[in-house]
C-alpha positions as CSV (number, residue, x, y, z in Angstrom):
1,X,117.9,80.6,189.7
2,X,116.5,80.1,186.8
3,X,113.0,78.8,185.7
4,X,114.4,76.1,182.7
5,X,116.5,75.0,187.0
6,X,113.2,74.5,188.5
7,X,112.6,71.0,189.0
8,X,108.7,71.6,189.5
9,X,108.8,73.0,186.3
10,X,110.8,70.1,185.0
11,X,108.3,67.8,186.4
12,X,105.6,70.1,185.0
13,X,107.0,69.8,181.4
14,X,107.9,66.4,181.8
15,X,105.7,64.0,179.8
16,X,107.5,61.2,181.7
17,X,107.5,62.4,185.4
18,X,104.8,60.6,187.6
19,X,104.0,61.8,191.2
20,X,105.9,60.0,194.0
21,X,102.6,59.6,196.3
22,X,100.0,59.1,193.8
23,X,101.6,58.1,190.0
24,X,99.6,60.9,188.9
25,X,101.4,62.4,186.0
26,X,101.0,66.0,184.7
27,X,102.2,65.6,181.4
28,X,102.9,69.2,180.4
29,X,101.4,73.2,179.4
30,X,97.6,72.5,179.3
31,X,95.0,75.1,177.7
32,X,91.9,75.9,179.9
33,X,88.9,75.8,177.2
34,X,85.3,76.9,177.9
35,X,82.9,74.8,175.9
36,X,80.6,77.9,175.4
37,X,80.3,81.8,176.3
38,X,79.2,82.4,179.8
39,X,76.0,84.0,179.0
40,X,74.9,80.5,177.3
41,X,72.1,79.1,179.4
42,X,71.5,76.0,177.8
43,X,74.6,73.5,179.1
44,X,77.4,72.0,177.5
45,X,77.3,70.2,174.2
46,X,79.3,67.8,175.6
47,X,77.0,66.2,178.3
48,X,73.9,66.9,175.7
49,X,76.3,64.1,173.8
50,X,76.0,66.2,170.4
51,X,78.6,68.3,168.2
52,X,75.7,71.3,167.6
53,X,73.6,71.6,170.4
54,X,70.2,74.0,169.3
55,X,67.4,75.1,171.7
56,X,64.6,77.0,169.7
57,X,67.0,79.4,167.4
58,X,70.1,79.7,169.5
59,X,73.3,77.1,168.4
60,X,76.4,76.2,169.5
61,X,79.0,73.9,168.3
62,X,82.7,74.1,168.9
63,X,83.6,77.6,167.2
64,X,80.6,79.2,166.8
65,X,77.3,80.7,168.7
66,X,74.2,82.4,168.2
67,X,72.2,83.4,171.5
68,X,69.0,85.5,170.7
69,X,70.4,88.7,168.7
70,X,74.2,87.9,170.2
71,X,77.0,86.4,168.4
72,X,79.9,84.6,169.3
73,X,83.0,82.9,168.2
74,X,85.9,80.7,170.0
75,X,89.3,82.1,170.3
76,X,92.2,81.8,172.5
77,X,93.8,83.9,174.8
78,X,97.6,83.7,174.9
79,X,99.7,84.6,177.9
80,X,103.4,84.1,178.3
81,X,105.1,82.5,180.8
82,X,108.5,84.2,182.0
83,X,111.3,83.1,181.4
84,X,110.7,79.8,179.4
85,X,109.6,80.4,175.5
86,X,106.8,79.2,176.5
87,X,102.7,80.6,176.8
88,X,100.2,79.1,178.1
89,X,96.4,79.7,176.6
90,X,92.9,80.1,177.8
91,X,90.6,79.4,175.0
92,X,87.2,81.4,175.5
93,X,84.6,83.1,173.5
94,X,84.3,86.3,172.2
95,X,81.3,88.4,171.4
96,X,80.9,90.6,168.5
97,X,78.9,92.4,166.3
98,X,76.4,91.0,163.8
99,X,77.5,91.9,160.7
100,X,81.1,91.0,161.9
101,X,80.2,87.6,162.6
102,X,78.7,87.4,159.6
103,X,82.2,88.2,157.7
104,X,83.8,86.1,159.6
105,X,81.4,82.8,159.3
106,X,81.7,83.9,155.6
107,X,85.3,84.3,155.4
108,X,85.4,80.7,157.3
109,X,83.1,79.0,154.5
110,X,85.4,80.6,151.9
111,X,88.5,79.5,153.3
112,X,89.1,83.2,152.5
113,X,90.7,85.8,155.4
114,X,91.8,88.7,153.3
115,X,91.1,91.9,153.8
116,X,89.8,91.1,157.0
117,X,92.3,92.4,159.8
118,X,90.2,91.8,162.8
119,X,87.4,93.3,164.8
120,X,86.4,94.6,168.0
121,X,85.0,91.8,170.4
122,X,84.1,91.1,174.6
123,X,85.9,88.3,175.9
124,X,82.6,86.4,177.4
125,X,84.2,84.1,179.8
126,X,85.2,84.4,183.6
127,X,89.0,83.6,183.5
128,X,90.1,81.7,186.8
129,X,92.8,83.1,188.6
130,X,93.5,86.2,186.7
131,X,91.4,88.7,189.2
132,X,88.3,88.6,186.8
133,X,84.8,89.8,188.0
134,X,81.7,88.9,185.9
135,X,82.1,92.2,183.8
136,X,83.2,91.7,179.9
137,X,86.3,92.7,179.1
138,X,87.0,94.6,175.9
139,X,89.5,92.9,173.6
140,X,90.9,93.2,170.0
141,X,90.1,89.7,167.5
142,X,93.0,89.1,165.3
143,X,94.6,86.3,163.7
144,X,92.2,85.4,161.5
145,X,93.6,83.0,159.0
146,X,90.8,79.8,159.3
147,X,94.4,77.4,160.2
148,X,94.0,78.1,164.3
149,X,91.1,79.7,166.2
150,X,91.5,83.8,166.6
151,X,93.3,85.4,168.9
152,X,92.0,87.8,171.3
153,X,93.9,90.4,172.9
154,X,92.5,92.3,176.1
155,X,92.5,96.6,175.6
156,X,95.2,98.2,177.7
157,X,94.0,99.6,180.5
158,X,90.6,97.6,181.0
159,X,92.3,94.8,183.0
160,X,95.5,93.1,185.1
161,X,95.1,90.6,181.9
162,X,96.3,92.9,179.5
163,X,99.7,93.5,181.6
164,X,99.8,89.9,181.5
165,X,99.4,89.1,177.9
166,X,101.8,91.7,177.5
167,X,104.6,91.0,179.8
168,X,104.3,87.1,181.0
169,X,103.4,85.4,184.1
170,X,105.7,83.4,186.7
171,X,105.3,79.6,187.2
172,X,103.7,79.8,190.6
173,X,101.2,82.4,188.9
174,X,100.6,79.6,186.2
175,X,100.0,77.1,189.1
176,X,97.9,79.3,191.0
177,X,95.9,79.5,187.6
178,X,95.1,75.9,187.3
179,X,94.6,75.9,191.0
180,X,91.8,78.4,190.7
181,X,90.1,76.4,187.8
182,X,90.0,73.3,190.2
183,X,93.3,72.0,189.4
184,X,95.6,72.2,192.1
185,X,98.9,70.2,190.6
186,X,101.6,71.6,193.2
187,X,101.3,68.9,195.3
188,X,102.0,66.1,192.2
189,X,105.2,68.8,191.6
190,X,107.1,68.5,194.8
191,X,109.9,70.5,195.9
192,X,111.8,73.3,194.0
């Protein structure tokens, strides 16, 4: 059987489906966003009620972070989903260099990506599900083109993520995804 013949992933995709037992509606592929890098110890902008949040000399806003001597920009992760067209993204930070962030923040005011094909960065959040530890992973930057956030791609070899940005994930990996970042929707899907 096909995935597009699931009917949890009809329901899943379905902006219209509500759950028999509760009305709770899942309304489609949701991105898992981090509001800042792991390493950031100073809480989320979003409970602090502000759009930069600053602490003596380290910021952060939406995009962008400066911690001590560390660096750090937003991106998204993309991963595939088998069978269905579709990917699903995590959207976490990425550490780089200095003088690369500085090309990049630059490039950004400019409006002005060329001759910039990417740079080297650690993906500097702990993705749910996925078999992460703590550890940084290393990861290619790409993308950069100031319309959507940069991509990153995780190194070959370094982790299980890499195989999966690669080659896809099934649904019931996707689920067990969103389970693991506290959002458990198999029971609102019902029945294969």
């Amino acid at each position: 059987m096909s995935l597009l013949d699931d009917k949890r992933w009809q329901r899943f995709m379905s902006r219209d489906y509500r759950c028999g037992c509760c009305g709770e509606s899942v309304g489609g592929l949701l991105d898992i966003g981090y509001d800042h890098p792991d390493p950031w110890p100073h809480g989320h902008r979003q409970q602090a009620g502000v759009i930069t949040l600053e602490v003596g000399q380290d910021r952060l806003n939406s995009d962008l972070c400066a911690l001590g001597d560390d660096r750090f920009i937003r991106c998204v992760l993309p991963i595939p989903i088998i069978d269905t067209g579709e990917t699903f993204r995590f959207g976490p930070w990425a550490s780089l260099k200095l003088e690369n962030f500085d090309l990049y923040v630059q490039a950004w005011e400019k409006d002005d990506y060329s001759g910039i094909d990417g740079f080297f960065g650690w993906l500097c959040n702990c993705l749910p599900g996925v078999g992460m530890s703590d550890a940084p992973l290393p990861c290619d930057i790409v993308d950069l083109d100031g319309v959507s956030r940069p991509v990153l791609w995780v190194h070959e070899g370094s982790h299980q993520l890499a195989t999966m940005q690669r080659e896809g994930i099934t649904f019931d990996q996707l689920l067990d995804i969103f389970e693991a970042a506290g959002m458990d929707i198999r029971p609102h899907l019902g029945d294969a």
